[in-house]
N, C-alpha and C positions, 0 to 999 in steps of 0.2 A: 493443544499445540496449533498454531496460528498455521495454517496452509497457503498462503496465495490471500483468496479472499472467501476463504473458509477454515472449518478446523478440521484436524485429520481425521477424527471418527467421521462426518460426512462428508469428505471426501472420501474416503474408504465405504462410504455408503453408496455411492453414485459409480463407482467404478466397479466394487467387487460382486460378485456372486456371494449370498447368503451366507452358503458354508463356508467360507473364505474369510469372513468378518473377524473372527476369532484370532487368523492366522495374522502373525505380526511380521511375518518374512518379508510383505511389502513395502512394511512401512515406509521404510528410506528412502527405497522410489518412488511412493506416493505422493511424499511429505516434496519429495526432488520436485517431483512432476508440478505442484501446486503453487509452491514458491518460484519457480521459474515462470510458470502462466502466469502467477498473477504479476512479477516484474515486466513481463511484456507486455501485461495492459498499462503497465502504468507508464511504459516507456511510451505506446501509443499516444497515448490519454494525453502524455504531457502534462501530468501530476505524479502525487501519490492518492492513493484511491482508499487508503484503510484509514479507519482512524487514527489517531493518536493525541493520548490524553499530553506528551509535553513535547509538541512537538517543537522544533527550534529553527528558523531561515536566521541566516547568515550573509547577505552582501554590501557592497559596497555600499558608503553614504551617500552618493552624485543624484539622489531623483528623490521626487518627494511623492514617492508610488511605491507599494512593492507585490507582487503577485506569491501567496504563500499559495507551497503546492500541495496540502493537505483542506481539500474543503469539500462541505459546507464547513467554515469555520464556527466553532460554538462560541469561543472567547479567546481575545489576547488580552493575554497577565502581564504583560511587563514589553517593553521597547526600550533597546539599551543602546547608546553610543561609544564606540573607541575611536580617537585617535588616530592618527598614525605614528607609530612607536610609541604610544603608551603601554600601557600595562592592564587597567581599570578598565573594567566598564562604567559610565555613569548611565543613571536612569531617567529615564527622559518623563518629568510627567505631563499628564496630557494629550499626550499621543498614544496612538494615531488618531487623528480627528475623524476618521470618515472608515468604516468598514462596511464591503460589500460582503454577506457573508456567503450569499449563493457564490458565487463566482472566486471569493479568497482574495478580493482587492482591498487592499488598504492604502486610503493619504494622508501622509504626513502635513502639517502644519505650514509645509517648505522643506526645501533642500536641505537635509540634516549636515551636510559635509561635502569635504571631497572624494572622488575617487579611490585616493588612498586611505582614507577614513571608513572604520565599518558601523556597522548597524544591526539591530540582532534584535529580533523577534519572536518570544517566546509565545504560543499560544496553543489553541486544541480546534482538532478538525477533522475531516474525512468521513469516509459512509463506516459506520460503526456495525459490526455484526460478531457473531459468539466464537470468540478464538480460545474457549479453553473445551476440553474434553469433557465425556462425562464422570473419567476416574481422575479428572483434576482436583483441585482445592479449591474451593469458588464459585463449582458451576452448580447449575447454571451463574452467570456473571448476569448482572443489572448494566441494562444501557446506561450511558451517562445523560445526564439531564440536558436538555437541548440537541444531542446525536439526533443524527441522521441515517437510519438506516440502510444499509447498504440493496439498492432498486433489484427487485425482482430478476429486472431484463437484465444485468449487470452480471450476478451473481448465476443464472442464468447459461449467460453467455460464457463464462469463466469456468460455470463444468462441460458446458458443451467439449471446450478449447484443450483440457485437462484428459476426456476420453478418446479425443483424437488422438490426443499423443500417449494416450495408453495404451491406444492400439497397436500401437506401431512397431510392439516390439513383445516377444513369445514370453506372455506374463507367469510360464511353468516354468520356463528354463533357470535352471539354477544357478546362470549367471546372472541372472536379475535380484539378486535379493544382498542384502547388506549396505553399510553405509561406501565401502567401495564403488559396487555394484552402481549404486542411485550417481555416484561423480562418473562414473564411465558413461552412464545413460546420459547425463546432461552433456557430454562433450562432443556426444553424439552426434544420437537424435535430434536433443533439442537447437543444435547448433546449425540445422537445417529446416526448423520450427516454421509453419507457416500457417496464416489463421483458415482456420473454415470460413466458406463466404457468411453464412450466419451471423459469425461471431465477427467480422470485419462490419458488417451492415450497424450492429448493434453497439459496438462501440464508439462509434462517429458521435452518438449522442454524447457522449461524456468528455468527446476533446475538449481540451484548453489550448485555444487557437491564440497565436504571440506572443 
């Protein structure tokens, strides 16, 4: 079960006490805790930070650039044009001419359209790391070919960020536990969420600045 930017048996690794691993009472606000942290790196970041094998940007046609928020990018499969008021998508081939994949830049050929005209970008990108469990179907999972695995310091910072906000609240009391429980903690706590200097220092590397 994909956490943030881990899966939930290590994150349940990083947070619990030994004898506690077993116990599944937390789950929901672990799983809470992890998926909120990691949307708040990625709001920082000014990306998305996880992989994804399909992943899709959607905007306007007016620029013959577009910045996709999933990278290192591995490969774009397809660039498609609509209209405005069409219906179709058509496929564009030959684009995009020019991919930066560190960065998730891509140029088009030229101005594909207008404004009101869109553009769609199917491709695969981000820091790949193991989002299935070990009583899942699949695990362990095989990186995909060309992934980039998600940086030590990143992953890192992201449990740092995850046991701050574990602490913050009586992990016995038996209103922490169920999938209630985990929506009351996020409306919270986390709604007062603030990084540790650590994890504020270490994230600057991974902005996407414009």
């Amino acid at each position: 079960m994909k956490c943030g930017l881990t899966n939930l048996e290590a994150l349940k690794q990083h947070l619990l006490e030994q004898e506690l691993m077993s116990d599944s009472r937390f789950d929901a606000t672990i799983a809470a805790i992890g998926s909120a942290v990691g949307g708040l790196l990625d709001e920082l970041c000014n990306r998305r930070l996880a992989y994804d094998a399909a992943a899709v940007e959607q905007r306007p046609a007016d620029r013959d650039f577009l910045a996709l928020p999933h990278y290192p990018v591995v490969a774009v499969s397809k660039v498609e044009l609509k209209y405005e008021g069409g219906l179709e998508w058509a496929v564009l081939e030959n684009e995009p001419v020019m991919l930066n994949e560190q960065s998730g830049l891509i140029h088009f050929s030229g101005v594909l359209g207008g404004r009101r005209d869109l553009v769609r970008v199917s491709y695969s990108g981000g820091y790949w790391f193991e989002t299935l469990d070990p009583n899942e179907d699949g695990y362990p999972s095989a990186k995909p070919a060309g992934a980039t695995e998600l940086p030590g310091a990143l992953r890192g910072a992201f449990l740092v960020q995850c046991e701050q906000v574990w602490q913050t609240h009586d992990r016995l009391g038996t209103g922490n536990v169920g999938a209630d429980a985990a929506g009351q903690f996020l409306n919270t706590k986390l709604s007062t969420l603030e990084l540790v200097p650590l994890v504020k220092s270490t994230v600057q590397r991974f902005v996407r600045y414009g």
